[in-house]
N, C-alpha and C positions, 0 to 999 in steps of 0.2 A: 646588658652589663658592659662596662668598660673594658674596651678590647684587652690592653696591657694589661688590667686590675682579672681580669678573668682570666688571663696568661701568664700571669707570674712573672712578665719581664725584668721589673728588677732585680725580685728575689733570684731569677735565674742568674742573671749576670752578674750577681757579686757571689751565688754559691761557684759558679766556674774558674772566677777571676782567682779567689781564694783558695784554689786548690791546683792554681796554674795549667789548668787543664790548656791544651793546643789543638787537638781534634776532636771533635764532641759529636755526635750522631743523637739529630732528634726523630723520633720514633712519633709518627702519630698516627694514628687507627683510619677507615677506611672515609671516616662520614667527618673528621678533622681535618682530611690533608686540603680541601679547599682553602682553609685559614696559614697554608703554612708556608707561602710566599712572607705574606706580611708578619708574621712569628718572626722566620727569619732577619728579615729589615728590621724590625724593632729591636731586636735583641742586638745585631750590627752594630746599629744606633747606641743602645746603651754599652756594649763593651768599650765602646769606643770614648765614650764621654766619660766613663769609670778609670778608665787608664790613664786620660787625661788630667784626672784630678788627681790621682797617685799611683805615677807611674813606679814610684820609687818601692812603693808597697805591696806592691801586686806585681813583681817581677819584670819592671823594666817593660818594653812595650812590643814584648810578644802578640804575635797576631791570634786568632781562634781561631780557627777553621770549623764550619758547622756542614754537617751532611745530613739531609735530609732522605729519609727513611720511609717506604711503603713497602704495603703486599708482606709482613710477614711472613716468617716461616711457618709459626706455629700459629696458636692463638694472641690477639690484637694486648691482649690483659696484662700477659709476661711482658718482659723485658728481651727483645731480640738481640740476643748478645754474639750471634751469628752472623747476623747481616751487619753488627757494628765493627767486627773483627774485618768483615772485609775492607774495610775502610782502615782498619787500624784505631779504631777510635778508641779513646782514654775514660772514658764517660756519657753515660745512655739516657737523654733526658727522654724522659718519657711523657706523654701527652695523655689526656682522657684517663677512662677507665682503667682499672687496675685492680690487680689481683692479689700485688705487694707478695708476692713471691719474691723470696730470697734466690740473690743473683750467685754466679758463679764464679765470673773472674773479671767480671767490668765493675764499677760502681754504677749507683742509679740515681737520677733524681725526678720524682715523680711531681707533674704537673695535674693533679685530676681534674680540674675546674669545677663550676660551681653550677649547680642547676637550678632553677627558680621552685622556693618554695611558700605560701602564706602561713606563716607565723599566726597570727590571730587564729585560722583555722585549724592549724593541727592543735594548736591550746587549748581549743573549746572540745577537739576528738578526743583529746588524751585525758582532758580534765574528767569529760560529762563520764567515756567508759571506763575510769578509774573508780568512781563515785559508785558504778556499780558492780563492782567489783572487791571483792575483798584482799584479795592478792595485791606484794607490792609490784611494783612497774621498773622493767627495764627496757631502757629505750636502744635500741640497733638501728643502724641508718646506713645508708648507700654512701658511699664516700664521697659522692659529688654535693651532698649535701652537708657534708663534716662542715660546712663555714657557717652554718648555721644554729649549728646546736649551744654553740654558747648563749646566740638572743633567746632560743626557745628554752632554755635553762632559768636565764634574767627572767624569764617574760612569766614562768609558772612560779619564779618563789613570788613574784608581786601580787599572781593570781590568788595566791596558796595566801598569800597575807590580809589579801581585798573580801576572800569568800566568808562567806558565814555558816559553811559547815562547818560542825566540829571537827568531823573526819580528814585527818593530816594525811596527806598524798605521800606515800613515798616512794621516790623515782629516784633510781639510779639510773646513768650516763654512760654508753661505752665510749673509749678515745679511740682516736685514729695513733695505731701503732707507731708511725714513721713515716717521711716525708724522703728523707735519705738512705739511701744503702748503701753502703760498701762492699766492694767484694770478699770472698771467701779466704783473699790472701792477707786481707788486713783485720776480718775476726771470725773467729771460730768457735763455735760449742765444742763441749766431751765429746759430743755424739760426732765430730765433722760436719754440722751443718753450718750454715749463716747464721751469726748474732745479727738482727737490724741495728744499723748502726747509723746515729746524727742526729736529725729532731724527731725525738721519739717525748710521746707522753707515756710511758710506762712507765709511771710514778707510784709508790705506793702511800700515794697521801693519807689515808684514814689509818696507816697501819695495821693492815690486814694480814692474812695469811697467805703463804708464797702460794700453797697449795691450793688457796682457792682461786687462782688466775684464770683467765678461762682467754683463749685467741680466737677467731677466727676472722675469714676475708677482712683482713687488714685492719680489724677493730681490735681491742683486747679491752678488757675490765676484770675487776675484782670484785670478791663478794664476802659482803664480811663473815667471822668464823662464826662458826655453826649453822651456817646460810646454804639450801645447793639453790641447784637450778630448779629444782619442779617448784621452788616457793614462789616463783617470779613469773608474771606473767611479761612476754615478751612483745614489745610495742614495735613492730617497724614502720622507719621511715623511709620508702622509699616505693620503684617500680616490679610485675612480678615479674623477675629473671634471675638469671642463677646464682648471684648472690640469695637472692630472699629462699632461693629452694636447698640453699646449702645448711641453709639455717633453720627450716622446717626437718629436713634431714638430720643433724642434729642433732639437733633439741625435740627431737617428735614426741618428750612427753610432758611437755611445757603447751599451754596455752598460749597460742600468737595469733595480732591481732594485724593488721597492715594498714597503714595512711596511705594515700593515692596521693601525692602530689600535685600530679597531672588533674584528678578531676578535681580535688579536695572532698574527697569523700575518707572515710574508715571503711574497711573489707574485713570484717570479721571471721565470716567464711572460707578457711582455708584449707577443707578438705581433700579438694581436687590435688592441692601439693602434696598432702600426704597419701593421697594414692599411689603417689613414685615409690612409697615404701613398699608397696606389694608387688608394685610392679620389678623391681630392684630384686625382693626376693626369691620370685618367680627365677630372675635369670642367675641366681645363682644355684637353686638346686638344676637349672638344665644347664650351669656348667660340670657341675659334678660328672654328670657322662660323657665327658669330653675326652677323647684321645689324643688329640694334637689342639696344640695351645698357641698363639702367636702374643707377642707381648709386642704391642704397639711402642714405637718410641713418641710420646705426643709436647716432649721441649727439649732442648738442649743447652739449657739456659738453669731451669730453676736447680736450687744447689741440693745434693742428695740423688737424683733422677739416675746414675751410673749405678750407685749403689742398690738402691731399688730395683733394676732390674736384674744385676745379680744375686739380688734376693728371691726376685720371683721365681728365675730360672733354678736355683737352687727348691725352691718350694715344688713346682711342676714337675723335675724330676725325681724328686723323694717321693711325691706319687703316682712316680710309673708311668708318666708320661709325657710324650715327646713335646721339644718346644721349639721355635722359631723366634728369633728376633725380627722385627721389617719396621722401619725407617719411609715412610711413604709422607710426610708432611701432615696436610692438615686432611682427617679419613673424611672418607665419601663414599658412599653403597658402589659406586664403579669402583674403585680403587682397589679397595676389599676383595669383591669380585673376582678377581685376579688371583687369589688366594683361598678357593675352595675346598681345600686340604682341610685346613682348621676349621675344628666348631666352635671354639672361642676363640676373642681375642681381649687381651687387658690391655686398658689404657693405661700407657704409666704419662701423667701430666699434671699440669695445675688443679687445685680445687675446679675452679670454676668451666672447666672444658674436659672434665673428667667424665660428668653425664650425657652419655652423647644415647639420644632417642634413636634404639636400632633396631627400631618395627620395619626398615626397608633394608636393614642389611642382610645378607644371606645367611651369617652366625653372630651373636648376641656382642657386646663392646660392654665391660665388664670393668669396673675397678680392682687397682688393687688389695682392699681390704674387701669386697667381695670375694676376690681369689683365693685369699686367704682361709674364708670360710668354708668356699667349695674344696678346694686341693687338701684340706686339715683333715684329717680322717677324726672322728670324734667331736669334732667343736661343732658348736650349739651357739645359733644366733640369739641374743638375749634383748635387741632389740637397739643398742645401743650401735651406734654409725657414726665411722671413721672417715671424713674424705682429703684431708691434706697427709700423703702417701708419706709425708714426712716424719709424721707420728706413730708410723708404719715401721720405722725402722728400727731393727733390735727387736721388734716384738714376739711375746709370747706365742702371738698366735704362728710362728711358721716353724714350729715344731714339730714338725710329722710326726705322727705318730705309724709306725710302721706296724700294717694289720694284713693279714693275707681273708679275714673272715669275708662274708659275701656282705654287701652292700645292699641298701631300699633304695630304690628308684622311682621318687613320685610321676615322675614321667612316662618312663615304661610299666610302672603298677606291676614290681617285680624287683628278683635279686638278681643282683649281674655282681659282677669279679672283674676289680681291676688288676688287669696281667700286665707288670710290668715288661717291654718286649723287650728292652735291651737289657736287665737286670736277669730277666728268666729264660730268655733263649741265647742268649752272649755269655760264654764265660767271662768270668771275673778278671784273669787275667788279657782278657781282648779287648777292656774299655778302652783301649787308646787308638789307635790310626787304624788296627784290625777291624776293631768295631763296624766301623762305617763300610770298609768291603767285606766283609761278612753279611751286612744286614742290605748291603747291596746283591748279592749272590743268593742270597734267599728270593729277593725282587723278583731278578732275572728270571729265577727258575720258577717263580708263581706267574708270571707272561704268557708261557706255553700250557697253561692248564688252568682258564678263565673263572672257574668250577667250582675252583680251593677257597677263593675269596668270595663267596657268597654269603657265608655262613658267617662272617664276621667284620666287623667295621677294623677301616684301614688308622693303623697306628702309626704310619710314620709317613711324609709324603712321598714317598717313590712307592710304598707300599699301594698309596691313594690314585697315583698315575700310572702303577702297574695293572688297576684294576679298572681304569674311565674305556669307554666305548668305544671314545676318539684314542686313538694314540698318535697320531700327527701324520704324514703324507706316508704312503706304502712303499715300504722298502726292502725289496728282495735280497735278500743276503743269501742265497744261493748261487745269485746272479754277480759275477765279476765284474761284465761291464756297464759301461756307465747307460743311466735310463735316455731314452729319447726325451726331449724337450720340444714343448712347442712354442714356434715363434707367434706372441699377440700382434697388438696394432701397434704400429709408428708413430712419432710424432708429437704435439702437443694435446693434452688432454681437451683443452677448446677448440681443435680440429685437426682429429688424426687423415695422415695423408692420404688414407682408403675413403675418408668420407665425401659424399658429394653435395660441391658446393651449394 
């Protein structure tokens, strides 16, 4: 494709000009930044010839400054409104993939590019297993394909008009939400979150019902009234990655069927994605036994994510148990590691970096509408699955229900009793700065008697470090003076001065 036509060069240079922006930070993912010398020069190029024809209109001839952006913090999808601050930047163009997570305090504007797909062949996929089908068809598509869906729309009313079945096709279209965002200081929901704000198609052309909108990864559609979702079967366009499992997820009681671009084939077959669902539920009845929680921070970008995790922590201690915040970037089985206190931990982040496969971490990586279900004393998964944590907020489900009755543990194949420790061994009036040297003094004195803590799993971490095997180098506290030290080798590590030459 054409370099600039598949970069958006102009559109970028006149959405910047128009908004008087002066430092601008482009952000591009790991397998783009090869292309992003020459992004930059074109776009140079164009601000430049844009001012030149009306300097008078676009502010006089203020310079742009552009910063070029790698290695995120988080995941490549968000918008790194972090690494943009450092720079001071006014505005985040973003490159590639995207997740259209609503931004915080930068505005965005998303470049996703366009991926190659044949048109004649998805027509003949969607037509031939629509025909045998009796359900209508909705079609969902990967965003780097969103430039296409208009021909493949053109392309099936011709087909729909050419065929000589009698049988009328009917296909509905999801849009791409927004192209533009703004940030959180120039629109705001009831709730505090991000309105996407700029080119948006969230049009209610058929005049439908508000209530039947349906969003996810940066698509959204309507559905006319009296229509849900199990009537529809669901076509995607696109490759299998975590958009397409967000959507299996879901929607998991909707028939989906998947177009391969790449090979141009249909994938019918999409059981293997919904295995995640059992697997998903597996780790949330083994977070139920969990004593100590750590609540991952995984952006610091998408808007809502503060909130949310004072939500979580609010949810963890109404059931009795202890929590941790950690801040470690993008997780990794070492990382974690490091942290063997906790048996879970929630990710609070984007849809699409939420699911993180944690067969090699030491304890399970858990969302927060899972947490929800585990920490809820009483709630009953019904099958239905929440993953933009956005949707999450204010909800019903993090209302504890406060029960002292004993619990089923499919895991241990038994009742256990969740003991809140700081709620049942702390008085009431010691929850403040007491608290914490109280439950340190208890610590202390479980050290000298290895014995006490056999009998029961550690609920806080000092509790968890008063009881490991290692407690770190030996140190006599009997002993006044100071220990002997021995002196090692000299010198440099590629030839200490004891070695021979």
């Amino acid at each position: 494709m054409d370099f600039e036509s598949d970069y958006e060069i102009a559109r970028t240079a006149e959405f910047l000009l128009s908004r008087n922006f002066t430092r601008v930070a482009l952000q591009f993912p790991d397998e783009l930044l090869k292309d992003s010398t020459r992004v930059v020069r074109a776009l140079r190029d164009q601000l430049r010839s844009l001012r030149k024809c009306g300097a008078e209109q676009n502010g006089g001839n203020k310079d742009v400054r552009l910063f070029v952006m790698a290695d995120t913090t988080y995941g490549s999808c968000c918008v790194d409104e972090v690494g943009a601050l450092h720079v001071n930047a006014e505005c985040v163009v973003h490159y590639g993939h995207t997740c259209l997570s609503p931004t915080t305090t930068l505005p965005a504007f998303f470049v996703i590019g366009k991926a190659p797909v044949s048109i004649p062949n998805c027509i003949e996929s969607l037509s031939s297993y629509a025909l045998t089908n009796d359900k209508r068809i909705l079609v969902l598509y990967g965003l780097e394909y969103a430039y296409s869906i208009k021909h493949i729309r053109e392309a099936l009313v011709e087909a729909s008009k050419l065929s000589e079945s009698k049988s009328k096709l009917e296909v509905c279209f999801a849009d791409v939400s927004c192209s533009v965002m703004n940030s959180s200081d120039d629109h705001r929901s009831s709730t505090g979150l991000v309105e996407p704000a700029g080119v948006c198609t969230d049009d209610n052309t058929y005049g439908m019902a508000p209530d039947n909108r349906y969003k996810i990864g940066g698509l959204i559609w309507t559905l006319p009234e009296g229509h849900k979702m199990e009537d529809y079967l669901l076509f995607w366009i696109g490759s299998d990655n975590p958009e397409f499992a967000i959507v299996v997820l879901t929607f998991n009681c909707c028939d989906i069927v998947r177009y391969n671009p790449k090979e141009n084939r249909l994938v019918t077959d999409v059981s293997q994605q919904k295995r995640i669902l059992k697997r998903r539920y597996y780790l949330v009845e083994k977070a139920k036994d969990a004593n100590i929680v750590g609540i991952l921070v995984g952006t610091l970008g998408v808007a809502g994510y503060l909130h949310m995790i004072h939500q979580m922590k609010d949810l963890i201690t109404g059931a009795g148990k202890k929590v941790y915040t950690l801040v470690v970037g993008r997780p990794n089985p070492a990382k974690l590691a490091n942290f063997p206190e906790c048996d879970v931990f929630i990710y609070v982040s984007c849809a699409q970096t939420a699911l993180l496969d944690s067969k090699e971490y030491l304890a399970p990586v858990i969302t927060p509408f899972e947490a929800m279900l585990a920490f809820n004393r009483g709630s009953q998964w019904t099958g239905a699955y929440v993953m933009e944590f956005r949707d999450l907020i204010n909800s019903s489900l993090v209302e504890v229900k406060e029960s002292e009755e004993a619990r089923f543990s499919f895991l241990s194949g038994g009742y256990v009793e969740d003991v809140d420790l700081q709620g049942k061994e702390i008085d009431k009036e010691d929850k403040g700065t007491l608290a914490l040297a109280n439950a340190m003094e208890k610590v202390l004195q479980l050290r000298d008697n290895p014995n006490s803590l056999k009998k029961s799993r550690a609920r806080s971490g000092p509790e968890y470090f008063a009881a490991r095997s290692y407690q770190g180098l030996d140190m006599h506290y009997d002993n006044s003076l100071p220990e002997p030290y021995l002196v090692g080798r000299s010198g440099r590590a590629s030839g200490y001065e004891d070695e021979k030459k």
